[in-house]
N, C-alpha and C positions, 0 to 999 in steps of 0.2 A: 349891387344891381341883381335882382333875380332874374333867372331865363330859363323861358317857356320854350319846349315843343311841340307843334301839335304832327302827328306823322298819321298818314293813311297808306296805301296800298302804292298808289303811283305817284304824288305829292301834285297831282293834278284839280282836284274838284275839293276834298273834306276839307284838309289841312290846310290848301292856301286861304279857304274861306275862313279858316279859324283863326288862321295866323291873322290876316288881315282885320276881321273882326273884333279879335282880340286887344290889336294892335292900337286900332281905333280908340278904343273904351280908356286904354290904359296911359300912362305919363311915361314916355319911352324915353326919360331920364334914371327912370327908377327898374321900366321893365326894358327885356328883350326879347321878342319876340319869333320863331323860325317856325319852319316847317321844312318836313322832308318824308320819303315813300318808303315804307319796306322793300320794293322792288324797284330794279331797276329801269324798270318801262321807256320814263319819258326824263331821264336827266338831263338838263340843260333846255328843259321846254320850257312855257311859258305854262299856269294853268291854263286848264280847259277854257274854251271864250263863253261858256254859258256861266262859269265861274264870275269869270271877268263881268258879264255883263249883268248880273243880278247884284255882285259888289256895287259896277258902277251907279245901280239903278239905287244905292242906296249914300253913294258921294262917297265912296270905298275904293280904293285905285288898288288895286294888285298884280296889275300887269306888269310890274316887273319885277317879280319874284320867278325864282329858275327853278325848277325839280331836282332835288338832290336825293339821294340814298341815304338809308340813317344807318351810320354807324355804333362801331360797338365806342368810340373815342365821345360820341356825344354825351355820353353818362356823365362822363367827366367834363362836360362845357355846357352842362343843362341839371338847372335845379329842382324842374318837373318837367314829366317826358308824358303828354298824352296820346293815348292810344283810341284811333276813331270806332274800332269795333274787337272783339276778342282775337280774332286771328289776326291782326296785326299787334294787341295787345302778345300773344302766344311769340309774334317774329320779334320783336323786342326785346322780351322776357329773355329766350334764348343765346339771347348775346351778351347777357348780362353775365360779370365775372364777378362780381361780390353782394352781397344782403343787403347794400344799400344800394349798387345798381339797381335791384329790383322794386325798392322802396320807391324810389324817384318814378316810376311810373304809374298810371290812372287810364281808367278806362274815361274818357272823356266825359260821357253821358254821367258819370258816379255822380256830376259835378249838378244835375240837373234831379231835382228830389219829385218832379212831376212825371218822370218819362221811366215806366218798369222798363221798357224793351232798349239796355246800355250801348247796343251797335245800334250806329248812326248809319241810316243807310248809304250807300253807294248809289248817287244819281247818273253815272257815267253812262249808263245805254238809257235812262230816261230824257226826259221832254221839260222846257225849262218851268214848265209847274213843278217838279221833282227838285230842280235848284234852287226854284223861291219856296220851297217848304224847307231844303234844308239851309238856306240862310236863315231862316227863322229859327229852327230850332237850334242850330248854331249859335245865331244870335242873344236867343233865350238863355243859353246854356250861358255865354260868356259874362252876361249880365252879373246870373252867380257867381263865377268866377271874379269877376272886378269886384264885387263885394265881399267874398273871402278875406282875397290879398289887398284890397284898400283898409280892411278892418283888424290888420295884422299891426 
């Protein structure tokens, strides 16, 4: 089984949308999906509800996924570690104890060959036009991703 993580800032708004989008696309006999924040903000919260509700608006349940902290132990329980923008790409990096710790990791966007700018933004103080664009581009991005690892 391979296992995906997508990590953002507070494991509120990017990540839970990627995990679940992801999760969606893929046969979760084969993948495993997670997500977790470089900070500790909001652990044990629920995502964000504009999260929630542009998932919903798309037949995407993610409301009960909890906020967790990404540890430095996840390298070793995850076979690809994505990173939503470079500075959380950089807090990752940092915890990395070996050259394949750091292999396992990817700026998420890498994964998307139409978007130059690879930090996905941060919708947390926007408006849920700002959620339904980055479910979109989320969504786009993971398209690729299911075709990568389906063609493995």
């Amino acid at each position: 089984m391979m296992r995906i993580l997508m990590v953002c800032l507070g494991n509120i708004c990017r990540s839970p949308l990627a995990h679940g989008i992801l999760e969606s696309k893929l046969n979760t006999e084969d993948f495993y999906i997670d997500s977790a924040g470089t900070a500790a903000y909001h652990i044990g919260n629920q995502p964000d509800q504009r999260s929630i509700a542009v998932a919903k608006s798309y037949n995407i349940d993610i409301s009960a996924q909890s906020a967790r902290q990404f540890k430095a132990t996840d390298f070793d329980s995850f076979d690809i570690i994505y990173a939503m923008d470079q500075s959380n790409y950089n807090n990752i990096i940092a915890l990395a104890k070996t050259k394949n710790d750091i292999h396992k990791v990817k700026l998420f966007l890498e994964e998307n060959t139409s978007i130059t700018n690879k930090n996905v933004p941060d919708p947390y103080y926007g408006d849920t036009s700002d959620f339904l664009s980055l479910f979109q581009l989320i969504d786009n991005t993971c398209n690729s991703i299911t075709s990568k690892l389906t063609d493995l």
